[in-house]
C-alpha positions in Angstrom: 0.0 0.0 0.0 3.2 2.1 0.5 2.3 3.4 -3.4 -1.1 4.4 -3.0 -2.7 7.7 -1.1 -4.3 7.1 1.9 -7.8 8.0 1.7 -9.3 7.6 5.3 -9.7 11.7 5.4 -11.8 11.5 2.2 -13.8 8.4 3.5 -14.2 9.8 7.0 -15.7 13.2 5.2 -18.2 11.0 3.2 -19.2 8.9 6.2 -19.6 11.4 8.3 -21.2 14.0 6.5 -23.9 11.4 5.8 -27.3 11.3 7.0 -27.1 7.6 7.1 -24.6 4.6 6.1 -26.1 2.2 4.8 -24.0 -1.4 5.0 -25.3 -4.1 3.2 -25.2 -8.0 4.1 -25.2 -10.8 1.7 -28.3 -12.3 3.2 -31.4 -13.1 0.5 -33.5 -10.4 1.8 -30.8 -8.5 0.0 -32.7 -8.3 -3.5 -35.9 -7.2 -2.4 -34.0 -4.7 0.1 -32.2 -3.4 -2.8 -35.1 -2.5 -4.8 -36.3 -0.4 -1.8 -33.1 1.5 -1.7 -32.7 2.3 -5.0 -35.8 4.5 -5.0 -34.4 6.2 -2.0 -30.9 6.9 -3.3 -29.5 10.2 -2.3 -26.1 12.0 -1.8 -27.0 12.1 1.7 -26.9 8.4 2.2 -23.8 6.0 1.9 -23.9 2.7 0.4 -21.4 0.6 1.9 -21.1 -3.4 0.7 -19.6 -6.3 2.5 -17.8 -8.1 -0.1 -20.4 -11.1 -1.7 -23.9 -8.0 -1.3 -21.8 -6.4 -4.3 -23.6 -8.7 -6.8 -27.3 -8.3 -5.5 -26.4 -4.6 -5.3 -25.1 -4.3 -8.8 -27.8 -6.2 -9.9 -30.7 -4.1 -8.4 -29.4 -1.0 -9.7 -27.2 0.2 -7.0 -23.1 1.1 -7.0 -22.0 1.6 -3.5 -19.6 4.1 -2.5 -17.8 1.6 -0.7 -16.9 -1.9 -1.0 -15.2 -4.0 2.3 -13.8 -7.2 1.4 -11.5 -9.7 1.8 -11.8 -10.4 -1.9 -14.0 -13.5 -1.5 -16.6 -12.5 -3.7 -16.9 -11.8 -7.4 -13.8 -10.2 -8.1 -15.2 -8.8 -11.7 -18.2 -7.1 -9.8 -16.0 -5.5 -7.1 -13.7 -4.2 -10.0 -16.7 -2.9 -12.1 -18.0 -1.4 -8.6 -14.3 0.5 -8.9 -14.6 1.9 -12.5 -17.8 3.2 -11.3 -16.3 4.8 -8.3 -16.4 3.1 -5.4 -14.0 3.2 -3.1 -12.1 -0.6 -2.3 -11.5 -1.3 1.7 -9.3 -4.3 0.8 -9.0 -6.8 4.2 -5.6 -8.6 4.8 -4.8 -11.5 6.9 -3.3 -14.7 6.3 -5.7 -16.7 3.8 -6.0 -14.1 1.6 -2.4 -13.2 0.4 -2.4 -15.0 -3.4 -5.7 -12.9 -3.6 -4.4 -9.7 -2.6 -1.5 -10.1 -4.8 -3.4 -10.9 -8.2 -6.1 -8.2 -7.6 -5.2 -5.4 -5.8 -2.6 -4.2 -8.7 -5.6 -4.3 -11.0 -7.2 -1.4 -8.9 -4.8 1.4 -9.1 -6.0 4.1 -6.6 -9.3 4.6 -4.6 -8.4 1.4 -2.8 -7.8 1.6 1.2 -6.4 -1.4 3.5 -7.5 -3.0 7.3 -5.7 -5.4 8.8 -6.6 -7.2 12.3 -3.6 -7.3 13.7 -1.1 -4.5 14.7 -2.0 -1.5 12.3 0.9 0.5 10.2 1.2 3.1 7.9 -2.2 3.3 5.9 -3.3 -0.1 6.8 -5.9 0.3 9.5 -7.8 -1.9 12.0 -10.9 0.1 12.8 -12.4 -3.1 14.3 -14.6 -6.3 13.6 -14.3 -9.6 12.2 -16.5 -10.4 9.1 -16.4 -7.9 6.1 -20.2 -7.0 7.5 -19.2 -6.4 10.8 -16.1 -4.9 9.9 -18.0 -2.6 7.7 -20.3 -1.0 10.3 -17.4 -0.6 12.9 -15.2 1.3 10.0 -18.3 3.5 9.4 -18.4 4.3 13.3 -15.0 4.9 13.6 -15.2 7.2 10.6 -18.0 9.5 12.0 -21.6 8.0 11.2 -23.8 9.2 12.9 -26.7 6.8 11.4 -25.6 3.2 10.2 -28.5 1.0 9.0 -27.5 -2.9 8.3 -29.8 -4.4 5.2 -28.9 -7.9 4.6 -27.7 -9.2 7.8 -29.1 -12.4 9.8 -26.8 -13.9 12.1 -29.5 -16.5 13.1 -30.2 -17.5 9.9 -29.0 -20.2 7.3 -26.3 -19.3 5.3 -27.3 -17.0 2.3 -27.3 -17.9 -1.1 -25.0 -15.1 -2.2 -22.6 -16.6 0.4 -22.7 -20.1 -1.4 -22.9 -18.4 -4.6 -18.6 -18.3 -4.6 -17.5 -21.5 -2.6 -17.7 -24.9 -2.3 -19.4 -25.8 0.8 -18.5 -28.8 3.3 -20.1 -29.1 6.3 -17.3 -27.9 8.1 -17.2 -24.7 5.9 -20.7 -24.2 7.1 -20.1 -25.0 11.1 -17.2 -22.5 10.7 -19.4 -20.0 8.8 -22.3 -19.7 11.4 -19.9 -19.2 13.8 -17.9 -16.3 12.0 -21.6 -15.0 11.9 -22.2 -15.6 16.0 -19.0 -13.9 16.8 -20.1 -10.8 14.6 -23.4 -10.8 16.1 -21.5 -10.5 19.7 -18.8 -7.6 18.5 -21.9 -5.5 16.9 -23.7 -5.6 20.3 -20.4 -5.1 22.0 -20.2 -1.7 19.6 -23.7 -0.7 20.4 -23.0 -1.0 24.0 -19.6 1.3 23.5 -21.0 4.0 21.0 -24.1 5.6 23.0 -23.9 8.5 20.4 -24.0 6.6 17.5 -27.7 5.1 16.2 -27.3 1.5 14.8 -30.9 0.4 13.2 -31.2 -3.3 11.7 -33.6 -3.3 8.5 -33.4 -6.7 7.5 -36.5 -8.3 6.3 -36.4 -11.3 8.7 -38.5 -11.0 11.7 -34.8 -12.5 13.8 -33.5 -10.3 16.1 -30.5 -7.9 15.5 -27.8 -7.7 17.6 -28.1 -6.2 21.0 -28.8 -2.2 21.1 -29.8 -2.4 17.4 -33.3 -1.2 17.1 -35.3 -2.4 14.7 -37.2 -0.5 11.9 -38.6 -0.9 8.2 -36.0 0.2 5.5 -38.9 2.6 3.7 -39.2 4.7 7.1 -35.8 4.9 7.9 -34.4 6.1 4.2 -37.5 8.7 3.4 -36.3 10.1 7.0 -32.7 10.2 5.7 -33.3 12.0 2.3 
């Protein structure tokens, strides 16, 4: 990353001049969620995807200003997402690396770096686990002051999206509902730290979000944003 400009300022300015952040899940409410936002869309909102929601996005209309990933979803989409203008928050760790080294060249600038280790230079850890989770604690640490999650159930089965780019084995799945139980437990943690901050879950399952979420349908929320 030593080559490219860091660009936290810039994001930080975007996410926190916002009405509301929007981060989007890759669970299968996400289509019919989608549709909802797009008639909404508005400079005043942020679109933020985790990784594999890029697709459903894309496909209902919708570029988001920001994509978090560890590069496990569909590299082409997350690219076109890029050409369009998104911003790339590229995750790092050890499972990754023969990822990281074939596609982040192929993005040039616009592309920012979190780690969950030890943080240095313009590779920051602004907290979480799971490119959803991750994405909602960079948005607080960046200044939202609204963050809204749309496809997100930590209860549920795995999504469809998620399957969409692996090969599942049971253990992939055990390990995957886990990843998701920890992220439901480091949200709750955040709501519990960040009293100034209003986290709303808008997910169109009737499972409950994590703790100190409230819940609230995505129309009302968005018309009160624009």
């Amino acid at each position: 990353m030593s080559d490219k400009r860091c660009l936290v300022s810039e994001l930080a300015s975007k996410i926190g001049g916002a009405r509301c952040v929007v981060v989007a899940g890759a669970y299968d409410t996400l289509a019919e969620e989608a549709v909802i936002l797009s008639e909404y869309l508005s400079p005043r909102i942020v679109v933020v995807s985790a990784d594999t929601a890029t697709t459903p996005l894309l496909d209902g209309g919708i570029t988001p200003d920001i994509v978090v990933t560890d590069l496990d979803g569909d590299f082409e989409d997350i690219e076109e997402c890029w050409r369009r203008g998104a911003v790339i928050v590229v995750h790092a760790h050890g499972d990754n690396m023969e990822r990281l080294r074939a596609y982040v060249p192929r993005l040039g600038e616009r592309v920012e770096a979190t780690c969950q280790c030890l943080p240095r230079g313009h590779i920051h850890n602004f907290g979480g686990f799971t490119d959803g989770d991750r994405a909602v604690f960079m948005a607080a640490a960046l200044g939202a002051k609204r963050v809204v999650t749309v496809g997100m159930c930590f209860t549920c089965s795995v999504g469809r999206y998620s399957l969409a780019t692996k090969k599942p084995t049971p253990d992939w799945v055990r390990k995957k509902r886990m990843k998701l139980h920890y992220a439901w437990e480091l949200l709750s943690w955040l709501a519990s730290e960040r009293s100034g901050l209003e986290l709303i879950d808008a997910t169109l399952t009737p499972e409950p979000p994590p703790k100190g979420f409230k819940k609230m349908p995505l129309r009302d929320i968005i018309q009160e944003s624009v």
